[in-house]
N, C-alpha and C positions, 0 to 999 in steps of 0.2 A: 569347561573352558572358563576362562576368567574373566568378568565381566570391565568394560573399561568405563568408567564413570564418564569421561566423553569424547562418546563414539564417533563424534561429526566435526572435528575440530575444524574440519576443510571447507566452513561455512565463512563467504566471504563479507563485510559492511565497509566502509569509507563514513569519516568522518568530515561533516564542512562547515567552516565558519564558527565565530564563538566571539565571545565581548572580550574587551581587551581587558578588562579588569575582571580580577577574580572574585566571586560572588563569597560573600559568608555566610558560612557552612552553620545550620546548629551545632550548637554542643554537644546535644545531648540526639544521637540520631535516631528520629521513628522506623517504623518498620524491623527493623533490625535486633534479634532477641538473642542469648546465647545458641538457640535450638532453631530459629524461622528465620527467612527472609520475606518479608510480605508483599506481593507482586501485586498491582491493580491494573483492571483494564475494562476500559468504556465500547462497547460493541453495540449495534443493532442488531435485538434480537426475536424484536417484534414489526418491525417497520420494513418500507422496500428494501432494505441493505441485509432483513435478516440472513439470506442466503451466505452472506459474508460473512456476517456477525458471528455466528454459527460456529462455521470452518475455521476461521482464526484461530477461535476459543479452546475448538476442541486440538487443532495444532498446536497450542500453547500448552493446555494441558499434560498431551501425548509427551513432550517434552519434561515437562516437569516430573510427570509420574518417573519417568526413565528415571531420570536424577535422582530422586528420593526413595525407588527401590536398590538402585544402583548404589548409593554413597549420600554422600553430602557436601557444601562446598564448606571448606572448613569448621565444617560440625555443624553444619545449618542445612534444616529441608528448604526446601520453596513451597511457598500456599500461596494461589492465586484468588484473587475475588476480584470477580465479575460483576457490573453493571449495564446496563438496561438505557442505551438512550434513546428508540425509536427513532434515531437519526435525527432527532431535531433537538438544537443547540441550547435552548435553555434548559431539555429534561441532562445534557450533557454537562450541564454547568451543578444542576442537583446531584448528580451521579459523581461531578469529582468534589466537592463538599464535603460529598458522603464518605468519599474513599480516602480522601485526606484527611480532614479534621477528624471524625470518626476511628475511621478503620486504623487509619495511622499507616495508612501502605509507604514504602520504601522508594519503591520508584512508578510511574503510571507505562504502560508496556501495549503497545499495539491498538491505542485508542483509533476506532474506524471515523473518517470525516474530517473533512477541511474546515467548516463552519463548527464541528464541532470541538477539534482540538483547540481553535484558535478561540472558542469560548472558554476553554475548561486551562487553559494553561496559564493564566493568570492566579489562578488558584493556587496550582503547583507550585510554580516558579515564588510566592512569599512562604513557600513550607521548604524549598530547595527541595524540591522533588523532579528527577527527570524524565522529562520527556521523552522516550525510547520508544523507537524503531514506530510511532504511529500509519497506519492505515491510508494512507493520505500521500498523491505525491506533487501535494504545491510546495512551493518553494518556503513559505509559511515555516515549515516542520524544518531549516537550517536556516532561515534569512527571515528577517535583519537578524543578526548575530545575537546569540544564548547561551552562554556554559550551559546551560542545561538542555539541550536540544541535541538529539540522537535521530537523522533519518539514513533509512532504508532503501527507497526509492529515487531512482531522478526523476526530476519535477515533468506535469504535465508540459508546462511550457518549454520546454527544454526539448524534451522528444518531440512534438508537436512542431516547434518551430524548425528540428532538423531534418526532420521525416516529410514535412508537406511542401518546400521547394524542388525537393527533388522529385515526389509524385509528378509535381505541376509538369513540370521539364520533362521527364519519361514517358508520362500520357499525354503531351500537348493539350493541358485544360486549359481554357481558356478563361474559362468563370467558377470561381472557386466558392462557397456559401459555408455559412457554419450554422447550426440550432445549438444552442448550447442552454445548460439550468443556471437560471440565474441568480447565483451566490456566488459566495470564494473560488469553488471548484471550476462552474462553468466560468468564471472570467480568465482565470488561468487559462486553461483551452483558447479560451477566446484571443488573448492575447499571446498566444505561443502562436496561431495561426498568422496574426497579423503581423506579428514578426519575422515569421518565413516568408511570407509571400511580400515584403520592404526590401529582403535582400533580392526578389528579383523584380523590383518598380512594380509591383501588382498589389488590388487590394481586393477586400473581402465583397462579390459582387451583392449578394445581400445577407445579411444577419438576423435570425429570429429566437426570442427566447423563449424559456418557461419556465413555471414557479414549481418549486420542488415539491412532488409528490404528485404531478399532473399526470394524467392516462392518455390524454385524447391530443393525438399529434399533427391532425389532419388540416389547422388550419396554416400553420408554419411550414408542411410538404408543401402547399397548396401554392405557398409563396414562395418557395426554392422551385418548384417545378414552373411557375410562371415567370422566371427569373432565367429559364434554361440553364440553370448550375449544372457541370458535369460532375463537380465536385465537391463531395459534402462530410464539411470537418465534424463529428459527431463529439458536443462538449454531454456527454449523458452518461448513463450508468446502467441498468440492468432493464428495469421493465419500459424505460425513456428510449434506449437505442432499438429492441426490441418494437418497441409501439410506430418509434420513425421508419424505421426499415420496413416493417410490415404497412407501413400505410402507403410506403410510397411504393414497392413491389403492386400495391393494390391500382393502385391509380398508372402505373404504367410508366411511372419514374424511375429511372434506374441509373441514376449515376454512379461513381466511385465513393465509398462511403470510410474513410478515415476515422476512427475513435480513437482515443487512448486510452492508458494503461487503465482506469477507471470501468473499462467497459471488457477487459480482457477474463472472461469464466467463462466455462466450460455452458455453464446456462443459458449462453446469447444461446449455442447450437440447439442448446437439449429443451428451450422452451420457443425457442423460438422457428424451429426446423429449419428444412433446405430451403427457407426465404432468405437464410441469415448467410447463406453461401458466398460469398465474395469479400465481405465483410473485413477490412483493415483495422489492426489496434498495434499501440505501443506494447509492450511488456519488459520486465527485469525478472522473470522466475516463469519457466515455462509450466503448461497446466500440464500433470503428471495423467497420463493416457498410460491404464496399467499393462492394456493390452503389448504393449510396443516400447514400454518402460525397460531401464536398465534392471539389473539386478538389486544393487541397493535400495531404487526406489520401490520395486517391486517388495521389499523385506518391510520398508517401514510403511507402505501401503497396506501389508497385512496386519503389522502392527495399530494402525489407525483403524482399519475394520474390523479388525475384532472386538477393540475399546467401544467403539461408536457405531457400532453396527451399517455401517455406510463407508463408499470409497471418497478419499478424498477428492481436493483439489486444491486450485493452485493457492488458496485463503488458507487451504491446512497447512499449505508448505509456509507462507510466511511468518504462522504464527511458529512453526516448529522453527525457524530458523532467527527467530527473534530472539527465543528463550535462550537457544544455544547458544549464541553470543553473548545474552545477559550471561549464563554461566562461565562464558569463558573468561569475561570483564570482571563480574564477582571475584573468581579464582585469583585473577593477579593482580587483585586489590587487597587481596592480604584478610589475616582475620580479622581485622579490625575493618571492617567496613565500612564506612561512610559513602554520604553524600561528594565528597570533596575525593576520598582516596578509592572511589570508582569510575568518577571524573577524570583522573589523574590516568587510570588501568586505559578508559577507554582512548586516549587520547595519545595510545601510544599502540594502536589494536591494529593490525596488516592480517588480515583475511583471505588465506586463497580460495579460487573458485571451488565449488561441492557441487555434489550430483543430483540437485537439484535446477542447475544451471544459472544459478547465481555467481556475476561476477565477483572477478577479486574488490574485498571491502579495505578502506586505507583511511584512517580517524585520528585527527594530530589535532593540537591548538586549537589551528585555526582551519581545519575543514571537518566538517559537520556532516555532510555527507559522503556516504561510503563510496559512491560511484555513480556516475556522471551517464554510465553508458546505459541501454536499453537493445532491446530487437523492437524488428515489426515482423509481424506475423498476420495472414487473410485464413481465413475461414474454408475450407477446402474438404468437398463432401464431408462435413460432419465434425471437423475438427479443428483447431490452431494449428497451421503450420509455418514457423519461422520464414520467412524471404530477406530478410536485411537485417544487418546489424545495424547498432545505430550509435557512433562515439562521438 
């Protein structure tokens, strides 16, 4: 059978937002060699996010390999290189230094973190390097406006603020609370919250934070359960939503617990057991459960396991669905590749949905991001299962 150089075309993005003036291009473009195209990307893969850091990486990879045993895009393999930033924003800011000035990468691809992209894209942006498809879904990654700014996700705020008016209303909460990590990420959350609950005259009845990389949740349950919150916005991430929920299942707290897309892995279940049962988050690419998986996903699950000796998840999916799109932008940028005439590719890019259940992606001018939409999905003996969409 004959192998098709790319077999996923039906992988969807949306582009939003962008500066009204056109940025100058170098002359002379890095990354880009008769035979390479040189891909970078900044991941935790030693810190709390490694579990993420991880999965991306080796999604990103799986994709590449395809490409490069498969074909080429106009006579060019893809070589990725990886950095290291233990999720904290200054080793982020040495890691794109490195990948820029150095390495001479092409374009930076699936960097994990809000505090950290928005350290490290300063960098990029005077080498005209762009920013694609980042790990992250604050608003940060398409707004204020960037020719160079490619996101993937809608923003926490976004889902958040249209997801927790209607909770409020369907469960008659009365008192609504949020804990959120206090940087870029948790303010997003924060304020996507207080957004939703202005459109129905309601406000946040108490708000507690914590500093990134905290364990110990007990003093902030302590203050949502003496506040009687029914309802509790989760601005956290993996071992943060994990530590909340187990604290407050402990003490006898149990209201409606809300997370977003930031908190959406397979890991809240698998580390955190049937405490984590109820459990609400945002999502845009559902976690691939091989058991009960289609067909196609079931083919590239196998493909990912046998590479990496481990099944995916939903981190694998996005980094495979990142690259895909990078290749299909390269391709209709011609051989002549640039900074400027991949710009040009992506900014005319329509995406229909793929079996991954990524919506359809739509990337013009002036929108930066692919789509706007999301699901929610609760935690249901053992697993995500979709309950709402979310446009």
């Amino acid at each position: 059978m004959k192998k098709t150089l790319f077999p996923f075309t039906g992988l969807a993005l949306t582009l939003a937002t962008c500066l009204s003036a056109t940025p100058v291009f170098a002359a002379e473009q890095q990354g880009v060699s008769k035979n390479e195209i040189v891909i970078g990307t900044i991941q935790d893969l030693s810190g709390p996010l490694a579990g993420y850091g991880k999965q991306s990486r080796n999604g990103m990879q799986l994709r590449i390999d395809e490409l490069n045993e498969q074909g080429a895009i106009h006579g060019r393999k893809l070589k990725l290189l990886v950095e290291d930033s233990g999720y904290d924003p200054k080793r982020a800011v040495l890691a794109a230094q490195k990948l820029v000035n150095q390495d001479k990468i092409f374009i930076m691809a699936g960097h994990l973190g809000t505090a950290q992209n928005n350290a490290a894209m300063p960098i990029q942006f005077e080498k005209q390097i762009v920013n694609f498809m980042p790990l992250t879904a604050s608003r940060d990654m398409y707004d204020p406006p960037n020719e160079l700014k490619y996101a993937l996700l809608s923003s926490y705020y976004d889902q958040i603020r249209m997801v927790l008016p209607k909770m409020v209303t369907d469960k008659s909460v009365k008192k609504s609370c949020i804990i959120y990590q206090d940087d870029e990420f948790g303010l997003e959350v924060l304020r996507g919250a207080e957004a939703g609950l202005k459109t129905l005259n309601m406000e946040l009845t108490e708000k507690t934070s914590f500093k990134r990389g905290s364990t110990d949740f007990s003093t902030q349950v302590a203050k949502m359960k003496s506040s009687g919150c029914e309802l509790v916005v989760l601005g956290t991430i993996i071992r943060e939503t994990i530590g909340t929920v187990a604290e407050s299942r402990k003490t006898g707290f149990n209201p409606i617990f809300l997370a977003s897309i930031a908190a959406y892995t397979d890991l809240i279940h698998k580390l955190g057991g049937k405490a984590m049962d109820g459990v609400y988050a945002t999502n845009v690419v559902q976690n691939p459960y091989l058991d009960e998986a289609s067909q196609p996903i079931r083919f590239w699950a196998n493909k990912y396991k046998t590479k990496f000796n481990e099944d995916p998840a939903v981190f694998s999916a996005y980094g495979y669905i990142m690259i895909d799109i990078f290749i299909q932008a390269a391709q209709k940028a011609g051989p002549n590749l640039t900074s400027a005439s991949f710009v040009k590719a992506m900014n005319s890019m329509s995406i229909p949905p793929d079996f991954f259940g990524t919506p359809a992606l739509t990337y013009t001018n002036a929108k930066r991001l692919g789509s706007e939409s999301a699901k929610l999905s609760q935690i249901q003996d053992g697993k995500w299962r979709v309950v709402m969409e979310v446009k």
